[in-house]
C-alpha positions as CSV (number, residue, x, y, z in Angstrom):
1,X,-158.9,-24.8,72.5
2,X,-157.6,-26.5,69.1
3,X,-153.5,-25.5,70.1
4,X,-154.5,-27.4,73.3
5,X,-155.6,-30.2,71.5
6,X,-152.7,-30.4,69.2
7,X,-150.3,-29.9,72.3
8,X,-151.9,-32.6,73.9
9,X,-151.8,-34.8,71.0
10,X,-148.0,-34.2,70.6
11,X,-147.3,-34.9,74.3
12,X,-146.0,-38.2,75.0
13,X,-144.7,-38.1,78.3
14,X,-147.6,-40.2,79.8
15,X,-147.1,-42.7,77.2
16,X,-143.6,-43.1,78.6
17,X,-145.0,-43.2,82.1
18,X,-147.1,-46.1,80.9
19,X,-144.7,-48.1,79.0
20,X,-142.3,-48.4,82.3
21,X,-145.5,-49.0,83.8
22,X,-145.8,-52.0,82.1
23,X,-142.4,-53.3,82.7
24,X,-142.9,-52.5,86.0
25,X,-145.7,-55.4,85.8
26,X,-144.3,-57.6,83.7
27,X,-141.2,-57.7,86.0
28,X,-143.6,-58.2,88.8
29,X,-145.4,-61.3,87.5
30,X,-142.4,-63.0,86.4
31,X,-140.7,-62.8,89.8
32,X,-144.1,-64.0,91.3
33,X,-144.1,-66.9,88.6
34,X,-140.3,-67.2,90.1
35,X,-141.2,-67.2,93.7
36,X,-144.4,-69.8,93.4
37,X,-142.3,-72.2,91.5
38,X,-139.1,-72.1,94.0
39,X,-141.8,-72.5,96.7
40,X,-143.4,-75.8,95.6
41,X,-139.8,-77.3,95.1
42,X,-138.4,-76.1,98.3
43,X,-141.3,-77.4,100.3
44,X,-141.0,-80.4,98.6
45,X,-137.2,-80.8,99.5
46,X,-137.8,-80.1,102.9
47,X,-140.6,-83.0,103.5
48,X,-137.7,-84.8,101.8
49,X,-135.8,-84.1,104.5
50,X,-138.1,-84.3,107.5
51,X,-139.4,-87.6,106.3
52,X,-136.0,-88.9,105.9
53,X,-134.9,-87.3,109.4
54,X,-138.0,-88.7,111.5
55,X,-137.9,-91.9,109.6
């Protein structure tokens, strides 16, 4: 049971699984950060626009 331990100790492949994991999310937020912000100034241009078109 204690070489099981100690293999399972010494095993990191998890902890690499994890770690891209976390760049996974990290990658994820800022593009969602990205997207939201994009959003609010394109809607904004385009009430620009229609305001200027119907008026």
């Amino acid at each position: 049971m204690s070489q099981f331990l100690k293999s399972f100790a010494k095993n990191e492949s998890g902890a690499t699984a994890i770690e891209y994991g976390l760049i996974a999310a990290g990658i994820a937020v800022a593009i969602i950060f990205a997207v939201n912000t994009l959003g609010s100034t394109l809607s904004g241009v385009f009430t620009d626009v229609n305001t200027k078109i119907k008026g």
